[in-house]
SENU-151345 format. One record per atom (N, C-alpha, C): residue in three letters; atom name; x, y, z. Coordinates in Angstrom, 1 decimal. Layout:
% SENU-151345
 code site     xx     yy     zz
  ALA   CA      X      Y      Z
...
***
This chain:
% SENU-151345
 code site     xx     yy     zz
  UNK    N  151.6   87.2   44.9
  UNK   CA  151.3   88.6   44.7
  UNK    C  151.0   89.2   46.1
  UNK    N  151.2   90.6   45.8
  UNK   CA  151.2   91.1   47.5
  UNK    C  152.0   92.1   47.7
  UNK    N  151.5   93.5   48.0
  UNK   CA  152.7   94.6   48.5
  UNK    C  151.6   95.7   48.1
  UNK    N  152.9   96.6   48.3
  UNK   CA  152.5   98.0   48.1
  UNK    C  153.3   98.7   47.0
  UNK    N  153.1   99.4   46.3
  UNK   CA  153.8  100.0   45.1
  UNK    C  153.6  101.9   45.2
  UNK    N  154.8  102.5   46.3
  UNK   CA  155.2  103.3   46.5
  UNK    C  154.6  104.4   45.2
  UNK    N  154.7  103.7   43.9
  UNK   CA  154.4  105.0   42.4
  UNK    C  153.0  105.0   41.9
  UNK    N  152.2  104.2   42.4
  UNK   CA  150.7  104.3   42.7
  UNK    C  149.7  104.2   43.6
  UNK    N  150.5  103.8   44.9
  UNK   CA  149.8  104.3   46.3
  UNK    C  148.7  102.7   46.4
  UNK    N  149.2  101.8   45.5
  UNK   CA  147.9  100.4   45.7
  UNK    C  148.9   99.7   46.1
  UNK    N  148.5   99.0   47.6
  UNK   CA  148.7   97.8   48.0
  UNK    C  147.6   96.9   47.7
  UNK    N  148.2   95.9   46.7
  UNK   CA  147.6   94.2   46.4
  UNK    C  148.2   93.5   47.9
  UNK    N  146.6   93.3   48.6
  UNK   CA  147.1   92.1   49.8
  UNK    C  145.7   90.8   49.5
  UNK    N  147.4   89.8   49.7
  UNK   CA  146.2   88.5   49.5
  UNK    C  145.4   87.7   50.6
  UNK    N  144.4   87.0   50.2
  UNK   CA  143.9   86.3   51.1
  UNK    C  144.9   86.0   52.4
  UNK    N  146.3   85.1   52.1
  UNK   CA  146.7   85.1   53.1
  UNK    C  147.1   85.9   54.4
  UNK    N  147.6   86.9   53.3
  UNK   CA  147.9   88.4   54.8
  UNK    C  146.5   88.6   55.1
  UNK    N  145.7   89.2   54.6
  UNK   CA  144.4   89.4   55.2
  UNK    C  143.8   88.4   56.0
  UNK    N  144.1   87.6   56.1
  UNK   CA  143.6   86.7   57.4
  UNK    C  144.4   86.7   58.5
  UNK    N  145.9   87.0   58.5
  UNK   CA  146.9   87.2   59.5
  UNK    C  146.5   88.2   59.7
  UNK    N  146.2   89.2   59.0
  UNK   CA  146.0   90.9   59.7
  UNK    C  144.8   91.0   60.4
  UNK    N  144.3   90.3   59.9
  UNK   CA  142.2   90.4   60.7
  UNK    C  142.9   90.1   62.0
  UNK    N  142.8   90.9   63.0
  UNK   CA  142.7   90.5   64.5
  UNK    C  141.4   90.8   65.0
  UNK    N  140.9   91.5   64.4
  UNK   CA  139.2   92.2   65.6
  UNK    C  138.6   91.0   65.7
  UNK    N  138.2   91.4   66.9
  UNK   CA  137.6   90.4   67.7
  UNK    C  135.8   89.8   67.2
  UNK    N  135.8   89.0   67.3
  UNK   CA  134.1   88.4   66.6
  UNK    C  134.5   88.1   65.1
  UNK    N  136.3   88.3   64.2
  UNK   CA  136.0   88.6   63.2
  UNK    C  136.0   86.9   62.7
  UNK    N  135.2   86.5   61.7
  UNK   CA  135.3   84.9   61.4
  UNK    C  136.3   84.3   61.0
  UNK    N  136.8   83.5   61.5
  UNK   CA  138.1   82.6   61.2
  UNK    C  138.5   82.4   59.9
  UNK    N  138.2   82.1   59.2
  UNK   CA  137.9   82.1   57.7
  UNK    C  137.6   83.1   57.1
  UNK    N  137.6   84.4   57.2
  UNK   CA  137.1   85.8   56.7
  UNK    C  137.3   85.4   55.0
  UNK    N  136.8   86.0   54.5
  UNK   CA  137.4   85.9   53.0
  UNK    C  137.6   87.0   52.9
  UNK    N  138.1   87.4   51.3
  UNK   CA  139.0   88.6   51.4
  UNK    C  137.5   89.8   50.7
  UNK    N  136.4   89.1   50.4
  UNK   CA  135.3   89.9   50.4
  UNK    C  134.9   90.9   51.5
  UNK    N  135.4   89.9   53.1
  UNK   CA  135.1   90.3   54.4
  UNK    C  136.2   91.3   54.9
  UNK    N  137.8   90.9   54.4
  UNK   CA  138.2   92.2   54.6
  UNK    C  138.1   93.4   53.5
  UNK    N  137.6   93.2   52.3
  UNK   CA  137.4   94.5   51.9
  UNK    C  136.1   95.0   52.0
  UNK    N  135.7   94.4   52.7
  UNK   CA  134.2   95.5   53.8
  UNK    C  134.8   96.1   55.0
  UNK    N  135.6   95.8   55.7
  UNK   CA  136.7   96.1   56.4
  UNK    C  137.2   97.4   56.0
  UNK    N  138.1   97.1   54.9
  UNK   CA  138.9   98.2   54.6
  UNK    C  137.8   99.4   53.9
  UNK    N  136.8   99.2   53.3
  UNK   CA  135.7  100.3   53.2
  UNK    C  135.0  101.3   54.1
  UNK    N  134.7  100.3   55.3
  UNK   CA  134.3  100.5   56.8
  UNK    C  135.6  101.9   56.8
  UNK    N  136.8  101.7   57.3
  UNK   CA  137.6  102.6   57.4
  UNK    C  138.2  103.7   56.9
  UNK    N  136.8  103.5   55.3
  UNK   CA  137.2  105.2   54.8
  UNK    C  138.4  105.0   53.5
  UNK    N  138.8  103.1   52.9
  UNK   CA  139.8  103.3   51.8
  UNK    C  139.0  102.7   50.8
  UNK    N  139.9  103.1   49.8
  UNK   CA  139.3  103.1   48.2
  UNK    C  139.8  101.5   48.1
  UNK    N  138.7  100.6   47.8
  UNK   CA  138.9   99.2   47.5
  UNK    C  138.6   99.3   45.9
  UNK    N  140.1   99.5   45.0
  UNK   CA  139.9   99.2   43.1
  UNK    C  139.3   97.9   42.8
  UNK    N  139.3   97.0   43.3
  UNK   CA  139.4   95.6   42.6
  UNK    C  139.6   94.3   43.8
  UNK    N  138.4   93.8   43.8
  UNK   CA  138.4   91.8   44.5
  UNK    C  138.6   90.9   43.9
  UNK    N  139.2   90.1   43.9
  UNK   CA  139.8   89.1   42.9
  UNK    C  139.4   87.9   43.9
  UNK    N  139.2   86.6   43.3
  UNK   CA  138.8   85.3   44.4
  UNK    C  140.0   85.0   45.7
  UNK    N  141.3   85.8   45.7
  UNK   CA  142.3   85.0   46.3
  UNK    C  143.2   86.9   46.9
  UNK    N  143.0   88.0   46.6
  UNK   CA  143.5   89.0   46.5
  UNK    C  142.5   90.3   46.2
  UNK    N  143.0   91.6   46.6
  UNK   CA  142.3   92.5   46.2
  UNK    C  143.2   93.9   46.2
  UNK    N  143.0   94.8   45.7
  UNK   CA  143.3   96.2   45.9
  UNK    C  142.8   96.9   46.3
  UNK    N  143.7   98.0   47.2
  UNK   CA  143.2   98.9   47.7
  UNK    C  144.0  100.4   47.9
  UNK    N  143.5  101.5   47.6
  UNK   CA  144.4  103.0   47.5
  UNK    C  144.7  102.8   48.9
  UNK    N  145.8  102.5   49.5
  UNK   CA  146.5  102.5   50.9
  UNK    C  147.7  102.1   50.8
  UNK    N  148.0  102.8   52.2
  UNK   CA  149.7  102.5   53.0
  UNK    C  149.6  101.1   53.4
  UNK    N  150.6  100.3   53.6
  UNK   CA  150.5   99.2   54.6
  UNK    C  150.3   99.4   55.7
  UNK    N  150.3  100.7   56.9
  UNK   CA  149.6  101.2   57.6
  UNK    C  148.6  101.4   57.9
  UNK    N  147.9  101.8   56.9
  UNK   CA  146.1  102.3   56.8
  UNK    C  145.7  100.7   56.8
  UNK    N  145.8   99.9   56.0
  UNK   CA  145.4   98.4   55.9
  UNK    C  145.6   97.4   57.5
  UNK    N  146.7   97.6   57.7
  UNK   CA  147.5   96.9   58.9
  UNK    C  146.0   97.6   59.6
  UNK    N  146.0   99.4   60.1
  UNK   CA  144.7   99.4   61.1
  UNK    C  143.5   98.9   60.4
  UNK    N  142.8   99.3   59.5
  UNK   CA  141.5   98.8   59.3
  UNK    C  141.2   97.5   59.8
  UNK    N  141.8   96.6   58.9
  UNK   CA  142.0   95.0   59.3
  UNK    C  142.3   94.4   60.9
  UNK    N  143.2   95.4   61.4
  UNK   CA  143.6   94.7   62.8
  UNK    C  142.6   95.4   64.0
  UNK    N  142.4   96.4   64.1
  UNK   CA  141.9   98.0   64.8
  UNK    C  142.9   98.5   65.4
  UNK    N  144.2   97.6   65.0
  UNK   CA  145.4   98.1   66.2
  UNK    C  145.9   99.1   65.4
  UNK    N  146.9  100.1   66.1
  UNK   CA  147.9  100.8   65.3
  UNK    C  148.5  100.3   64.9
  UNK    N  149.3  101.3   63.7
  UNK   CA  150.8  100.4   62.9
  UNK    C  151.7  100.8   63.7
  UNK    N  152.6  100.2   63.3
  UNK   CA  153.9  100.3   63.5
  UNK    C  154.6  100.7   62.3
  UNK    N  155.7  101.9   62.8
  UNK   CA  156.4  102.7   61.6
  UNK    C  157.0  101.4   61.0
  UNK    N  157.6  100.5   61.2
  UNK   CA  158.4   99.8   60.8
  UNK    C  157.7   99.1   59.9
  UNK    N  156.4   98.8   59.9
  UNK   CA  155.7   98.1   58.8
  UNK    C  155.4   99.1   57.5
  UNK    N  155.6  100.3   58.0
  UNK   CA  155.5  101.2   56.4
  UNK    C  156.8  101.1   55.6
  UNK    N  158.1  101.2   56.8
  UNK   CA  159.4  101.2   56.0
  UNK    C  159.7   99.7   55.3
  UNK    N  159.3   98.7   55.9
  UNK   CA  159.0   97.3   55.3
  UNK    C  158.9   97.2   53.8
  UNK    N  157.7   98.3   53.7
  UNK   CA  157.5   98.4   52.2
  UNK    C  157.9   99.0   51.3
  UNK    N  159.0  100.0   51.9
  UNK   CA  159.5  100.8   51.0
  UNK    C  160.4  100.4   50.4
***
C-alpha cells in the first residue's frame, strides 16, 4: 500500500517510505510512522488515520516529501504520482 489518489487528495505512505523520506537531521533511525505523522502535523497537513505499518494524510507527494525531508520537492516527484 502506498501512493497518492489524485480524486481524493490522500496519499497512504508506509512505514517504509516514511523512513526513506525522513532526512532531518537528529531524526531517530527507526522513526515510526507515529513519528512521521507528528512530522507531517508540525507542517500544517491533515493526518486522517495511523495504522501500525502506514498512515494517511490530505497531501501532495510534495507537501509530504517536504514535511518529512525539510528539503524541497521536486516537480518530478508530483508527476510520478500522477
Amino acid at each position: 500500500m502506498g501512493g497518492y489518489d489524485q480524486k481524493t487528495g490522500i496519499f497512504s505512505l508506509t512505514q517504509t517510505k516514511a523512513r526513506y523520506w525522513c532526512r532531518r537531521p537528529g531524526a531517530p533511525r527507526t522513526n515510526t510512522i507515529e513519528y512521521s505523522a507528528k512530522l507531517l502535523r508540525e507542517a500544517g497537513l491533515e493526518v486522517l488515520s495511523v495504522h501500525g505499518n502506514y498512515l494517511e494524510v490530505k497531501a501532495t507527494p510534495g507537501q509530504v516529501w517536504e514535511a518529512l525531508s525539510g528539503q524541497p520537492s521536486d516537480p518530478k516527484r508530483e508527476s510520478h504520482y500522477l
